[in-house]
C-alpha positions as CSV (number, residue, x, y, z in Angstrom):
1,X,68.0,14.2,-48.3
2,X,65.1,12.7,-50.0
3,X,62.5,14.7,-51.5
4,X,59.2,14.8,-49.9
5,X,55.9,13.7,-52.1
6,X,53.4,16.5,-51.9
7,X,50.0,14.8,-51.4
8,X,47.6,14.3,-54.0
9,X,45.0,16.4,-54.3
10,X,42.1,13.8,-54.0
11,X,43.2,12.1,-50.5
12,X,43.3,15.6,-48.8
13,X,39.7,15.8,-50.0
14,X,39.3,11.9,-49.2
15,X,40.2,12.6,-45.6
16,X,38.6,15.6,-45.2
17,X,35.1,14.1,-46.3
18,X,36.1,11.4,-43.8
19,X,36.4,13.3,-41.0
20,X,33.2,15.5,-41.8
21,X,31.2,12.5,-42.1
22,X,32.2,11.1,-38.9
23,X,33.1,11.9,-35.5
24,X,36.7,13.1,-33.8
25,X,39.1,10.6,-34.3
26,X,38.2,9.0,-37.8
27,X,40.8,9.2,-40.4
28,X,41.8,7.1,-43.5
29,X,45.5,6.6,-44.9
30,X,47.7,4.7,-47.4
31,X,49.3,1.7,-46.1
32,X,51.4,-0.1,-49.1
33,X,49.3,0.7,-51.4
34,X,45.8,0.3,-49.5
35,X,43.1,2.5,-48.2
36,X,43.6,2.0,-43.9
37,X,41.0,2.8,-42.1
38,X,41.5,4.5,-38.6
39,X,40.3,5.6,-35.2
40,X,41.9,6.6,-32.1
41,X,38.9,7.3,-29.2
42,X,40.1,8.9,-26.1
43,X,41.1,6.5,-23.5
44,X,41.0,3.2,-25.6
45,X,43.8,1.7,-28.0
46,X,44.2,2.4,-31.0
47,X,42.0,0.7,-34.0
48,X,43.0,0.5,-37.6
49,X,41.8,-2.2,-40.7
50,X,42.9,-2.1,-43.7
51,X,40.0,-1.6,-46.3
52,X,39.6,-3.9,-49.7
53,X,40.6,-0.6,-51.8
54,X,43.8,0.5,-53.6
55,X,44.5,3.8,-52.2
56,X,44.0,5.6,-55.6
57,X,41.7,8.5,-56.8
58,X,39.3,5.8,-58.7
59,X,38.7,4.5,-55.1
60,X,37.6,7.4,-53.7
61,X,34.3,6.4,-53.7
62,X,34.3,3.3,-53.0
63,X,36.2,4.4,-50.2
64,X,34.1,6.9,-48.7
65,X,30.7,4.9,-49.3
66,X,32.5,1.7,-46.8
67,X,33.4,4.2,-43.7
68,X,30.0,5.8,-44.0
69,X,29.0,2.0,-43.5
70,X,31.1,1.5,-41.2
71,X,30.8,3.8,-38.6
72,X,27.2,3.6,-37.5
73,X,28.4,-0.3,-37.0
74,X,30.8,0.8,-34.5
75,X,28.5,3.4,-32.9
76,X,26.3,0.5,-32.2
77,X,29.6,-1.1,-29.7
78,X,31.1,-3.3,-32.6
79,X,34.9,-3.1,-32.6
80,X,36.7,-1.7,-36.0
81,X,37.7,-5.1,-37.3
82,X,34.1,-6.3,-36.4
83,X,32.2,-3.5,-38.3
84,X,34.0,-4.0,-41.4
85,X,33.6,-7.2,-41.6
86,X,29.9,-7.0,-41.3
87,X,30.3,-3.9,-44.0
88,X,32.2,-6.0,-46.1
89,X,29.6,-9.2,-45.4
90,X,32.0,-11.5,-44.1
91,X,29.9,-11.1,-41.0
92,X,26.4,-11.2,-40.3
93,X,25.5,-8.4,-38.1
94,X,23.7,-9.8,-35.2
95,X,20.3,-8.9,-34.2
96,X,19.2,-7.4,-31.0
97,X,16.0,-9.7,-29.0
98,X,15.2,-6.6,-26.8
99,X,11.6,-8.4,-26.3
100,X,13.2,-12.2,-25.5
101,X,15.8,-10.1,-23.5
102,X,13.4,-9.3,-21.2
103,X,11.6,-12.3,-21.0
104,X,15.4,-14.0,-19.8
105,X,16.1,-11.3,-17.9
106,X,12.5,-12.1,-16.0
107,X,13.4,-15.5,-15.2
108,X,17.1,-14.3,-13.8
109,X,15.5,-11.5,-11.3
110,X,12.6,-14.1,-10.1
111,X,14.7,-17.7,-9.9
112,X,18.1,-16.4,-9.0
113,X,20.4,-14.5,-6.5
114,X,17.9,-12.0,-4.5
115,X,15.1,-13.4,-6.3
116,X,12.4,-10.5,-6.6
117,X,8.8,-11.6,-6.0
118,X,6.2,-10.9,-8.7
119,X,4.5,-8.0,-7.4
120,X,8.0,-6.3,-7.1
121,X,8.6,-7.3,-11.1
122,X,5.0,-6.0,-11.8
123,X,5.4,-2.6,-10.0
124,X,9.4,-2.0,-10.6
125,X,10.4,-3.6,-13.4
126,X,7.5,-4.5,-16.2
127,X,6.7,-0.8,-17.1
128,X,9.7,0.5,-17.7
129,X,10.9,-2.2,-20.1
130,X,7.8,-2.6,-21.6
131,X,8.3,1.1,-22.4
132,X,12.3,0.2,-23.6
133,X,11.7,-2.5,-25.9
134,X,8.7,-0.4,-27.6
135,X,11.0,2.4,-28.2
136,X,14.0,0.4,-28.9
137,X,11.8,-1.4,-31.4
138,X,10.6,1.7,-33.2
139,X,11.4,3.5,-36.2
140,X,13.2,6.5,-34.1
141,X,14.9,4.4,-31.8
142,X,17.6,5.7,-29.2
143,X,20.6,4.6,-30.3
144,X,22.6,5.1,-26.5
145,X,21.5,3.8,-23.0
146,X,21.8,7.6,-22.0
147,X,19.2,8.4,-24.6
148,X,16.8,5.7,-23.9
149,X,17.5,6.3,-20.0
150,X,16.1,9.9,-20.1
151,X,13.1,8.8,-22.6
152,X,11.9,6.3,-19.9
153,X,12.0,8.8,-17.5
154,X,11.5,11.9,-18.7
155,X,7.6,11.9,-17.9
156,X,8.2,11.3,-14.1
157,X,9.0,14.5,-11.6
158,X,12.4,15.1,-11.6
159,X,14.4,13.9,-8.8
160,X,10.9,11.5,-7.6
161,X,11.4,7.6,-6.3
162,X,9.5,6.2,-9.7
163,X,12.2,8.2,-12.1
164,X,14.9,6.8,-9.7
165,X,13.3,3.4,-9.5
166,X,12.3,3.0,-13.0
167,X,16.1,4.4,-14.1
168,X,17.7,1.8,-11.6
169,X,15.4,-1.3,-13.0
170,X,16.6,-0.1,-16.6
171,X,20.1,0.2,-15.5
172,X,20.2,-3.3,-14.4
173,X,18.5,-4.8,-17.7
174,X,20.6,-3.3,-20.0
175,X,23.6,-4.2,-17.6
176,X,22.3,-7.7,-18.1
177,X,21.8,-7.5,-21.9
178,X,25.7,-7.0,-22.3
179,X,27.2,-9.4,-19.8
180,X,24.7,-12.1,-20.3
181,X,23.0,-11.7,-23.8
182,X,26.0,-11.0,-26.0
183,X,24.6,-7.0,-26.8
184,X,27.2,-4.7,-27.9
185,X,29.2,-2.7,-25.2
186,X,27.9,0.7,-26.4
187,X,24.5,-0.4,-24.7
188,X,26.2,-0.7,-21.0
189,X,24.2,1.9,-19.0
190,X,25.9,4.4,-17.1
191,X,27.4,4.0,-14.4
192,X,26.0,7.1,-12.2
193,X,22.4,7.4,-12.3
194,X,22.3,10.6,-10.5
195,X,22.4,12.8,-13.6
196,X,19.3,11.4,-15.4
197,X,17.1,11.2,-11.9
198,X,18.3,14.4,-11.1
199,X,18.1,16.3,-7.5
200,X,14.7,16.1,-5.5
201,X,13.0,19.3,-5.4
202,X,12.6,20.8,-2.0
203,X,8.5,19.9,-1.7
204,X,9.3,16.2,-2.9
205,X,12.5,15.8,-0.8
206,X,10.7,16.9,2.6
207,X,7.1,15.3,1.3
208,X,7.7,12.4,4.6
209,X,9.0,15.0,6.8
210,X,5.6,16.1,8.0
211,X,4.4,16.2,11.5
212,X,2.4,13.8,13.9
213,X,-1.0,14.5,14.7
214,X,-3.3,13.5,17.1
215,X,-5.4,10.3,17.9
216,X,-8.4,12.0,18.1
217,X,-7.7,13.7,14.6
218,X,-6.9,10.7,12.9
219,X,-10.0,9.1,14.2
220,X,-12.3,12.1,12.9
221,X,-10.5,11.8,10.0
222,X,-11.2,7.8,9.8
223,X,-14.9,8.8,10.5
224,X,-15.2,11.6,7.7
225,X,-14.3,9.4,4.6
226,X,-17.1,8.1,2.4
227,X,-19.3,5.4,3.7
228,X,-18.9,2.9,-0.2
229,X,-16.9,-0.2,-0.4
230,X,-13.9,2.4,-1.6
231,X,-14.0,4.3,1.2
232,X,-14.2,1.3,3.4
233,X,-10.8,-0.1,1.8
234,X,-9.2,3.1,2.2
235,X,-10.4,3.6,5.6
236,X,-8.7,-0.1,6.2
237,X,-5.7,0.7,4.9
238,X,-5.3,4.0,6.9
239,X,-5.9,2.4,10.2
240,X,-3.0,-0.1,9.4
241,X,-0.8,2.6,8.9
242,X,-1.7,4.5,12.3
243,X,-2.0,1.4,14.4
244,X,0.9,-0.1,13.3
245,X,3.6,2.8,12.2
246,X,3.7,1.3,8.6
247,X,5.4,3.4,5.7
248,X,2.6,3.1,2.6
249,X,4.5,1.0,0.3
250,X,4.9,-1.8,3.6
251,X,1.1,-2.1,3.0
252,X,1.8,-4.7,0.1
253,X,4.5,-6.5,2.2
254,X,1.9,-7.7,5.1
255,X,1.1,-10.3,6.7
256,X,0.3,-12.2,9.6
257,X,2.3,-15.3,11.4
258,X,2.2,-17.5,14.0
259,X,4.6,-17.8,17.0
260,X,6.1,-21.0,17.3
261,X,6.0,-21.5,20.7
262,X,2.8,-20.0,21.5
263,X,1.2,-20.0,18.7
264,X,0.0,-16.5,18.9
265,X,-0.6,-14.8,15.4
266,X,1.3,-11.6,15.1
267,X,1.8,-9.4,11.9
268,X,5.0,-9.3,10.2
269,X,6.8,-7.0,7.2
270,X,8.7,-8.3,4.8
271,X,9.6,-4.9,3.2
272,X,13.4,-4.8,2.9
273,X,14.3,-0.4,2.3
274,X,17.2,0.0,0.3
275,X,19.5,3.0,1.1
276,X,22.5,4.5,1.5
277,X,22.9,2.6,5.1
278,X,22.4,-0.7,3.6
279,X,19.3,-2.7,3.1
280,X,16.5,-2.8,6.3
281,X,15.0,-6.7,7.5
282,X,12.0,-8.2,7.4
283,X,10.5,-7.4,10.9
284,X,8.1,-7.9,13.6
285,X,5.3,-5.2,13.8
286,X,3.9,-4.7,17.4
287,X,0.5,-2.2,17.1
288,X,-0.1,0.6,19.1
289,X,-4.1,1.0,19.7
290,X,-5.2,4.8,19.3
291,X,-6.9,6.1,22.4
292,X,-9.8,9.3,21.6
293,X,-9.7,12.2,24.0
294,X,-12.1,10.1,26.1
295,X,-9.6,7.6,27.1
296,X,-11.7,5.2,25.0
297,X,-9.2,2.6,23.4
298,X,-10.2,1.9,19.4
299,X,-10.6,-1.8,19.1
300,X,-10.8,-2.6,15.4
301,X,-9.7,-5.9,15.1
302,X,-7.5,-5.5,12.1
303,X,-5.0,-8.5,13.0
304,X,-8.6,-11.0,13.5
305,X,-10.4,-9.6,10.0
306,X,-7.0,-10.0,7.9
307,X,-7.2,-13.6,9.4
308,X,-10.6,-14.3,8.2
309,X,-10.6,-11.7,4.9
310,X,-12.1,-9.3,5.6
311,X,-9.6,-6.6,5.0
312,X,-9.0,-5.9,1.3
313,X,-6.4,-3.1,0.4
314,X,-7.3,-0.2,-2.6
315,X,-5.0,-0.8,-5.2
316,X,-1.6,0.5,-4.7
317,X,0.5,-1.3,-6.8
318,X,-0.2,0.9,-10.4
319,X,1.1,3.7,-11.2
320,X,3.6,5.6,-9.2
321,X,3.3,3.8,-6.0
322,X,1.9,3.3,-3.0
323,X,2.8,6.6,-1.5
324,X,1.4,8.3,-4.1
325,X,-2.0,6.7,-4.3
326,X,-2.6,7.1,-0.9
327,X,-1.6,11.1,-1.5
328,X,-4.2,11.4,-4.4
329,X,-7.0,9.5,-2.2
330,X,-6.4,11.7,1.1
331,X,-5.9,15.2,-1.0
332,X,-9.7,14.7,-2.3
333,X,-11.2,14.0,0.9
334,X,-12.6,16.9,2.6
335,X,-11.5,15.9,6.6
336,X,-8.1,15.4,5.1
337,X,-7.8,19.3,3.6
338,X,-9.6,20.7,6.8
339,X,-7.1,18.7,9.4
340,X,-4.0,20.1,6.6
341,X,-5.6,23.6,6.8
342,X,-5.5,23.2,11.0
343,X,-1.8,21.8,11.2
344,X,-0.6,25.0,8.4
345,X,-2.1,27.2,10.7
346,X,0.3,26.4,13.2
347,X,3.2,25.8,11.0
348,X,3.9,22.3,10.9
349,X,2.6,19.9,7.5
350,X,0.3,17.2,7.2
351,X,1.5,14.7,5.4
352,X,0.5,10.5,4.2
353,X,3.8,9.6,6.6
354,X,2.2,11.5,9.3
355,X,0.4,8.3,10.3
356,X,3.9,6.7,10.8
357,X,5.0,9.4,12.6
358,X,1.7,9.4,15.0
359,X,2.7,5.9,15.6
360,X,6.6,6.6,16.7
361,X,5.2,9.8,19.1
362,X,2.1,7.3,21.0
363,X,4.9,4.7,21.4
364,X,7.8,7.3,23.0
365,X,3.9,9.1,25.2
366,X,3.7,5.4,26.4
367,X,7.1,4.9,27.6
368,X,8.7,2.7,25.4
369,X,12.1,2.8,24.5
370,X,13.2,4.3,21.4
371,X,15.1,1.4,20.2
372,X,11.9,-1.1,20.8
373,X,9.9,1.5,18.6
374,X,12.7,1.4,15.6
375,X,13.0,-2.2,15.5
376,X,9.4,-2.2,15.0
377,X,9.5,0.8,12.7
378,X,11.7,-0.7,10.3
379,X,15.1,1.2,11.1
380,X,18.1,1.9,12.8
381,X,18.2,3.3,16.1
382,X,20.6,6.2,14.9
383,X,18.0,7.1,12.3
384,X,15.0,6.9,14.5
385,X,16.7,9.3,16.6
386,X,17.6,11.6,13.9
387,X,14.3,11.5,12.2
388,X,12.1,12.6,15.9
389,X,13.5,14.5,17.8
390,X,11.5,13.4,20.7
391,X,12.9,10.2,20.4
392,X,16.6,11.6,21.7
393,X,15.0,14.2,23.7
394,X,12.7,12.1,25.5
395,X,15.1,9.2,26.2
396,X,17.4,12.0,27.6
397,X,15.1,13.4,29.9
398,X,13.9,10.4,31.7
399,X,17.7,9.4,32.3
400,X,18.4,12.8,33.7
401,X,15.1,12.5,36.0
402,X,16.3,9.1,37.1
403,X,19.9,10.4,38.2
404,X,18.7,13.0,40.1
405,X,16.2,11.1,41.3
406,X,18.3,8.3,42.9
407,X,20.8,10.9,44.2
408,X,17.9,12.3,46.1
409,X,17.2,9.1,47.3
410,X,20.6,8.5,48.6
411,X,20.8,12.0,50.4
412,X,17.7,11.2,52.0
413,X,19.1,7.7,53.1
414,X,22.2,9.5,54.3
415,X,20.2,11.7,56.4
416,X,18.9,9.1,58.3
């Protein structure tokens, strides 16, 4: 039976200054007569390379210095063979254009597949990789997408639509850098988001589940804001909204066309919501007029004075969105507190979408069907349904009432 060599001394101490230096899986051994270099990370094959050292105490050194070289190089996505090349400076190591990355990245989203339309790259995509490259760019750079995923967000509530949005736009770049720019795999983002955004806190997740309110409310409220040029724009923006069931954000995706074969102008959305059920058309918006407690019907022309100009929108494009501009605007207006205060009082909530869902309530009062008032809402039938009550409830009713109603009928006609 052969004897067995008792290690040396200096490689136990070799290996154990290996492994301290480095994360699980990093080892070095002798391999005839050379210093190998090895890692084994779960789930992947096996990676070994020999280094240019004779596995003897005088290399120790040497040895140690090249695997502390080496192993930020692979925690940057370079394979084993590749890092020790570049530590060895057979290779260059390539550089990173996070700045013309974006730039290329740009001209995919707006020229190809489902190209994105400037406003949409100014609003969804611009600020958070703005933000990326800056910090990518710095002296304390993150050095995963997971860490440079939760810096970009981290300012933004957790759980909100701007942390989910501005982690999916980021997602999608980095996605990008690998597959199309060359970037090392280590920078491919996660693949579930959900972690970073986080769960919506119960205020955030019911902030569009508010209740309807009246046509004569809306129009005091309309007459309570300030008399300026910002009020005025404001005041525009909220009568769309009313008269024409529009979610805030769809206020940037207006506009008015023409029927082809009557030539009749009619406004149109080109907001596609992305969700769970799959992506929402481009529509046809029918308005409903708001009628005060007179019986008066409020003509206000929107449709003729977006024709000739006359209508320009508050800015609602910056910051976090639409939705939330038109929150901060409303919660500093006095009518707006005093018609929340009146609503609390009888336990329902005044909300921005309350407009929207003023508009789906006049349309069911009115007798329109609930599917006519989804298609113009913007959404499924099954999730109109869900989303008012009345919607179901009121379509149920009248079918009951006109069952019993012809029954009636045919007794009577029996009877005769």
């Amino acid at each position: 039976m052969p004897a067995i060599r008792r290690q040396e001394s200096w490689s136990e101490a070799l290996r154990t200054s290996v492994r301290s230096s480095t994360a699980k899986g990093w080892n070095v051994y002798e391999f005839r007569g050379q210093a190998r270099l090895e890692l084994r990370q779960p789930g992947l094959p096996k990676q070994t390379v020999i280094l240019p050292f004779d596995w003897a105490k005088a290399s120790v050194g040497d040895v140690l210095t090249r695997v502390r070289n080496i192993y930020p190089l692979v925690a940057e996505g370079h394979s084993l063979k590749a890092a020790a090349e570049i530590a060895d400076g057979k290779a260059p190591k390539p550089l990173m254009d996070w700045a013309g990355a974006v730039e290329r990245f740009k001209q995919q989203k707006m020229e190809h597949g489902r190209a994105v339309k400037p406003i949409t790259w100014n609003h969804s995509y611009a600020p958070v990789l703005n933000d990326a490259v800056a910090a990518l760019t710095s002296k304390r750079a993150p050095t995963s997408p997971a860490d440079l995923v939760d810096q970009m967000i981290r300012r933004w509530a957790t759980g909100s639509r701007m942390r989910q949005i501005r982690a999916q736009s980021l997602a999608q770049f980095l996605r990008y850098c690998v597959s199309r720019e060359g970037f090392p795999a280590v920078w491919m983002p996660p693949t579930d988001l959900r972690a970073h955004v986080g769960s919506t806190p119960t205020e955030e997740l019911n902030r569009s589940k508010g209740d309807p309110v009246e046509d004569q409310q809306i129009i005091n409220l309309l007459s309570s804001l300030p008399g300026d040029a910002a009020g005025q724009r404001w005041s525009d923006a909220l009568k769309l909204l009313a008269e024409l069931g529009l979610r805030p954000i769809e206020l940037v995706h207006l506009s008015v066309q023409k029927d082809r074969s009557s030539g009749q102008p009619y406004w149109w959305c080109s907001y596609r919501k992305r969700s769970g059920g799959g992506d929402t058309e481009p529509r046809r918006v029918h308005p409903l007029p708001l009628v005060d407690a007179e019986g008066q019907v409020q003509r206000w022309n929107l449709l003729e004075r977006w024709q000739a100009g006359l209508i320009e929108l508050p800015p609602l494009t910056s910051g976090a969105g639409a939705g939330d501009a038109l929150g901060t605007y409303l919660s500093r207006q006095p009518g707006w507190c005093s018609l929340k205060a009146l609503l609390a009082a009888k336990g329902e909530r005044l909300v921005p979408y309350s407009f929207r869902h003023s508009y789906s309530l006049r349309g069911h009062l009115r007798g329109i069907d609930a599917g006519s008032v989804a298609l113009s809402m913007g959404h499924s039938f099954e999730v109109h349904c869900r989303a008012y009550p009345w919607a179901s409830q009121s379509g149920t009713a009248a079918a009951f009432e006109r069952a019993n109603a012809a029954l009636l009928t045919s007794d009577l006609a029996s009877a005769r």
